[in-house]
C-alpha positions in Angstrom: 4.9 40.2 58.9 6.8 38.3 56.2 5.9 40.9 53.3 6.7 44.0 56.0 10.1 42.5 56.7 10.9 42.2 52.7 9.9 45.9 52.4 12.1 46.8 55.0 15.6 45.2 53.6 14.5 46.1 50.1 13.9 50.0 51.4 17.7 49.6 53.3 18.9 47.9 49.8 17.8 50.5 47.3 20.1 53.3 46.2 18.2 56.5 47.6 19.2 57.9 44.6 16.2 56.1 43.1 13.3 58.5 42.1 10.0 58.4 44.1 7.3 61.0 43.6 5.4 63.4 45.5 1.6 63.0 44.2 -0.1 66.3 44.9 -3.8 67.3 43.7 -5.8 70.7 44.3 -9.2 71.8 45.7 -9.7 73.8 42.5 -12.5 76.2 42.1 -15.1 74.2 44.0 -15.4 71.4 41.5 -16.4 73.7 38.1 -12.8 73.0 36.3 -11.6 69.3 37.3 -8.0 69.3 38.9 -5.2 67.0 37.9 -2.9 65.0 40.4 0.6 66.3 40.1 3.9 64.0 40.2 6.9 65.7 41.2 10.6 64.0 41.6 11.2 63.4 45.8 14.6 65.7 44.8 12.6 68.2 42.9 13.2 72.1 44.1 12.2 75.5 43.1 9.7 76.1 40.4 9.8 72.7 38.9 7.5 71.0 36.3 5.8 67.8 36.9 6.9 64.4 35.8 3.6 63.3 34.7 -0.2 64.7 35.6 -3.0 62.5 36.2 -6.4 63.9 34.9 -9.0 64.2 32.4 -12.2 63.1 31.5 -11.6 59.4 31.8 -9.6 59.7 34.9 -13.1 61.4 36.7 -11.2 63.1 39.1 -12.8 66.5 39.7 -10.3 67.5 42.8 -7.6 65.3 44.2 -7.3 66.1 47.8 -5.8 63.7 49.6 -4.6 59.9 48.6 -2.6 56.6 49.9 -0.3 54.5 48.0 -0.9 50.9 48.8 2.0 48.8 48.0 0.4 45.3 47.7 -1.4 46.6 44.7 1.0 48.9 43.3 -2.1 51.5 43.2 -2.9 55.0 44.8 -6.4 55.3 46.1 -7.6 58.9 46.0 -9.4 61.1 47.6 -12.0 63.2 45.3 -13.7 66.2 47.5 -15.6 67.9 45.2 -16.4 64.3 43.6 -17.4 62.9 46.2 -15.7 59.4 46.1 -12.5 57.4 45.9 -10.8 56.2 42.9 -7.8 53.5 42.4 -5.4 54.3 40.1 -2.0 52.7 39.2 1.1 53.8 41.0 2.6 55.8 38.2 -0.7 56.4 35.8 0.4 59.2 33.4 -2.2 61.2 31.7 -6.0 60.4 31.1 -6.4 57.4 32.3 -9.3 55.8 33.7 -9.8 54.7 37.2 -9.4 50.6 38.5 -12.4 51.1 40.4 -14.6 53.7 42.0 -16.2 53.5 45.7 -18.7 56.3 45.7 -21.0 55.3 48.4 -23.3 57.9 49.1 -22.4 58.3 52.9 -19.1 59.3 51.7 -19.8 62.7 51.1 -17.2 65.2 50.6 -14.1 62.9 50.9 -10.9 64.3 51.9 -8.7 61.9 53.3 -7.9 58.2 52.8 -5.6 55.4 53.9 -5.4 51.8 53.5 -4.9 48.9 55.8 -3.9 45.6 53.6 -3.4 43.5 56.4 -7.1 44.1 57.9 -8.2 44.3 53.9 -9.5 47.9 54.7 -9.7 51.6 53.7 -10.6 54.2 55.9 -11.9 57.9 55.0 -14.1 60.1 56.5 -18.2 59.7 56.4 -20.4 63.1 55.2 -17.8 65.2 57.1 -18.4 63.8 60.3 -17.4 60.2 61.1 -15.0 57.7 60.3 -15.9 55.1 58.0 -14.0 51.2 57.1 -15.0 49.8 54.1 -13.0 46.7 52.2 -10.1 47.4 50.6 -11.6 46.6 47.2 -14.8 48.1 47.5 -16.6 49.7 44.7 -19.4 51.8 43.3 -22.1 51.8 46.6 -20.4 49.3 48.2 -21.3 48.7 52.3 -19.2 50.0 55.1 -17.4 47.6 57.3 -18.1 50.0 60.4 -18.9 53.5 61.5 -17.6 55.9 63.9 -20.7 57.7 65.2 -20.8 62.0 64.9 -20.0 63.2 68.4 -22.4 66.2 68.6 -25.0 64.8 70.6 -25.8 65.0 73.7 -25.1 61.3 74.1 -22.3 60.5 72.2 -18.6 60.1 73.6 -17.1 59.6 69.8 -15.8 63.6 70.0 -16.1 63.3 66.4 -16.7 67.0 64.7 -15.2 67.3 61.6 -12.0 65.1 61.2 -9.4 66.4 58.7 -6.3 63.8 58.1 -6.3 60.5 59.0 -3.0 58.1 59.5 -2.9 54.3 60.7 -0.5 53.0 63.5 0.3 49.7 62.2 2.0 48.9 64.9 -1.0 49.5 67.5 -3.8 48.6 65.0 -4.8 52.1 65.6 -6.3 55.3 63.8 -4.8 58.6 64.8 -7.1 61.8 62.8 -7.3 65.6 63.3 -10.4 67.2 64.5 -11.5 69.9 66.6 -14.1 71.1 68.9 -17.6 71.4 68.4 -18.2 74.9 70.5 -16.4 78.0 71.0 -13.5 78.3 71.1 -13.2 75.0 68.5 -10.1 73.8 70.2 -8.0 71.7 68.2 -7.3 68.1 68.8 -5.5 64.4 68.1 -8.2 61.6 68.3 -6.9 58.1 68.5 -9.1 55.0 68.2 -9.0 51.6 67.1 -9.3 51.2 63.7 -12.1 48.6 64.1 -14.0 50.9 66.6 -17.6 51.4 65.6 -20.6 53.2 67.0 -20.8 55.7 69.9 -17.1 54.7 71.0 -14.7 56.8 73.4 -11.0 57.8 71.9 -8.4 55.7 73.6 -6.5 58.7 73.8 -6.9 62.6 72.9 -3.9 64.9 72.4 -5.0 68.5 73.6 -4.7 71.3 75.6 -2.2 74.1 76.2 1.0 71.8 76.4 0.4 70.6 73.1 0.8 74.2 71.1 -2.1 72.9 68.6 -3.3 76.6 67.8 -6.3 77.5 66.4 -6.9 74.5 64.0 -4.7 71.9 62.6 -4.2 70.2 59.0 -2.4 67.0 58.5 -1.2 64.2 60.5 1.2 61.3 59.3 3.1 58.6 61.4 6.6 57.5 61.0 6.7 54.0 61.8 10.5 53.7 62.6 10.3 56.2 65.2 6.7 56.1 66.2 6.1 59.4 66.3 2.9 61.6 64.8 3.7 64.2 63.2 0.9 67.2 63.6 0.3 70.6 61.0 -0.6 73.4 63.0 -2.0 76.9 62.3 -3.0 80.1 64.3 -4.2 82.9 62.6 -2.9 86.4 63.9 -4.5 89.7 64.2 -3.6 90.9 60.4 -5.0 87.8 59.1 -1.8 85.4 58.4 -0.8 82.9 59.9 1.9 80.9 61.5 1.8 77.7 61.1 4.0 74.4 62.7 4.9 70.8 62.9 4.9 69.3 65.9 6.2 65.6 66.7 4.3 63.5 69.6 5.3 60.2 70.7 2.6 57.7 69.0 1.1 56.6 72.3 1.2 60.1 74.4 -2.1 61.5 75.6 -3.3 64.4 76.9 -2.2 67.0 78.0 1.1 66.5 76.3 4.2 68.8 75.4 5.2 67.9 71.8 8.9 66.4 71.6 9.8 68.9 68.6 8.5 71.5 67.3 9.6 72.9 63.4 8.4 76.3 63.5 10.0 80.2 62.9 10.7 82.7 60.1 13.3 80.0 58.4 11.3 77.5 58.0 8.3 78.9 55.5 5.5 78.4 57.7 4.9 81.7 58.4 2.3 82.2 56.3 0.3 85.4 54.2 -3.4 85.6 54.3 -5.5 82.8 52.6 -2.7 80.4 52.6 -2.6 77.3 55.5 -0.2 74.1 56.3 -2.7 71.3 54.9 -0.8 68.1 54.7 1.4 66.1 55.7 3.5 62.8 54.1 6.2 61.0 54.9 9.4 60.0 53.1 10.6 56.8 54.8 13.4 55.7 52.2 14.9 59.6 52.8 13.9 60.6 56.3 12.3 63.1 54.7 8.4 64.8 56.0 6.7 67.1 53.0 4.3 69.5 54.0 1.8 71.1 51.6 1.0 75.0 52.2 -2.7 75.6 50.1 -3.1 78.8 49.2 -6.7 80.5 48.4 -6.0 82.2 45.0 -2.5 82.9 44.7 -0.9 80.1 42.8 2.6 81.2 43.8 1.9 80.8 47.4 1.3 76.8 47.2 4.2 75.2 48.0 5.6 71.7 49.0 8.1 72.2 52.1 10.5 69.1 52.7 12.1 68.6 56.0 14.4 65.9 57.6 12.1 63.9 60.1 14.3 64.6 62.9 14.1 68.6 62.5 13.3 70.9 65.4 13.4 74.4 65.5 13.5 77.2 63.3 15.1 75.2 60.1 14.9 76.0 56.9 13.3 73.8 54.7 15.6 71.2 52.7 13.1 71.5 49.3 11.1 74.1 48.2 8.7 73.4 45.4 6.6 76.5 44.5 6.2 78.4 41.6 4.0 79.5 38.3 5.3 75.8 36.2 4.5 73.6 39.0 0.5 74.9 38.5 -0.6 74.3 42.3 -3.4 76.1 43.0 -5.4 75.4 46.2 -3.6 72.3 46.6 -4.5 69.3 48.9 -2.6 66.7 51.0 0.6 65.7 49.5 1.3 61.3 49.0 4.6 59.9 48.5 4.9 56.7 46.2 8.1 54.9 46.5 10.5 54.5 43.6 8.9 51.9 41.0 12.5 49.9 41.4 11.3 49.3 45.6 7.9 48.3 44.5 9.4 46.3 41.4 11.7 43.8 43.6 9.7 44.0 46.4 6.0 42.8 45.6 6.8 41.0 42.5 5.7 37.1 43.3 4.2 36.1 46.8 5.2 36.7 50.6 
């Protein structure tokens, strides 16, 4: 509580003009040419270049698709799909550069997501596609889990686990909010929330869904903005000629249901309408700005990956505040976007004890 106080008069202390990044990493080509993790300025717009890229044979990363900074350590842990593990890097690692540690358990599987817990000592990701996993924060190589979500496909199970997508932790609540959907037609799209100690063949405390909601057809990321406790939900419906409009919608952290969202940024203005092959994957917030950066993957066209920023309390059809897309920025298929705070906030805030 002590160390979360600091943070939060250091954040209100800093000059926002001080630079944090936007880390941003790519499915690639199904794992055949390794994909770098790209840094980008919070400010940048338009077809910028990145500050610094993190990859190469030492680094191991084969595709970067999701990540968590964890300020304690000063590290981002990483998410590698199409490696199959996660990897613990320094905040602002520059080039090849080799990881702190490696957790590649074999139940991890295809790993997309990850997020940290320092209080509880913990990381959370997903389990072979199809469960949520804890494991210690400073677990390595094949390392045991802490506890297990079950699968919610059988005929037993009251998990409603599928095939969870993003994951963010409710600090407040002690709680794990993640995007999933369905198991049989028509897949409906969903918000399961859970304790983030729940193990085994455990209900959701509560499950966002239905025709209120507007979730569409399937949904990407999910983040939580602690000031305001609201989640923050990706959405995307694909339309007859095969594009597709995606959304952000904004739900109170604790509704459940049934549940009308309390904003919606959606519209022509706002980029998310969206050609064929391209989707709204992820979601991260900016607290130090207000600021909520949304990552558009595209299947082939590099052009068409993008990082939208928008102000936190947007609603409507808005036009984005940043756009960073184009041929220098060398996005391609790109995953969840992670914001790491400017090194002066981590500097004055975790050097020395709570």
């Amino acid at each position: 509580m002590i160390r979360s106080l600091a943070v939060a008069v250091v954040f209100s202390l800093v000059a926002v003009s001080a630079r944090a990044d936007i880390l941003i990493g790519s499915y690639g080509d199904g794992g055949l040419t390794p994909q770098p993790l790209r840094a980008f300025a919070d400010d940048a717009d338009g077809d910028a270049l990145p500050l610094r890229v993190l990859g190469g044979p030492q680094s191991t990363i084969v595709s970067a698709t999701g990540g968590s900074f964890e300020a304690n350590e000063g590290v981002v842990y990483v998410a590698d799909f199409w490696g199959q593990a996660i990897r613990v890097f320094p905040a602002y690692a520059d080039g090849d550069v080799a990881p702190l540690r490696v957790l590649d358990a074999p139940i991890l599987g295809q790993a997309r997501t990850v997020l940290t817990d320092a209080a509880h000592g913990e990381l959370l990701t997903t389990a072979s596609g199809c469960c949520l996993v804890g494991f210690a924060l400073d677990a390595s190589g094949s390392a045991p889990w802490l506890h297990l979500l079950d699968w919610g496909g059988s005929s037993t199970s009251v998990t409603q686990l599928n095939y969870p997508g993003s994951l963010a932790y409710l600090a407040a609540s002690d709680e794990v909010a993640l995007t999933d959907s369905d198991f049989a037609p028509s897949f409906a799209p969903k918000v399961l929330v859970f304790n983030r100690a729940d193990a085994g063949n455990t209900a959701p405390k509560r499950v966002i869904k239905g025709e209120l909601a507007g979730l569409g057809g399937w949904l990407g990321g999910i983040a939580w903005d602690a000031q305001a406790h609201v989640l923050f939900v990706g959405a995307n419906t694909r339309l007859p000629d095969g594009s597709v409009s995606a959304r952000i919608l904004a739900f109170h952290d604790d509704d459940d249901g049934d549940v009308a969202p309390l904003r919606v940024i959606a519209g022509t203005a706002t980029g998310l309408e969206l050609p064929s092959g391209s989707h709204l994957l992820g979601l991260a917030i900016d607290p130090l700005r207000r600021r909520l950066v949304a990552s558009i993957s595209a299947d082939s066209v590099t052009t068409d990956n993008k990082l939208l920023v928008f102000g936190l309390d947007d609603d409507g059809d808005v036009a984005p505040l940043q756009v960073i897309a184009g041929p220098g920025t060398g996005m391609q298929s790109i995953g969840a976007p992670v914001w790491i705070p400017p090194d002066a906030i981590f500097d004055d805030a975790f050097d020395g004890p709570a």
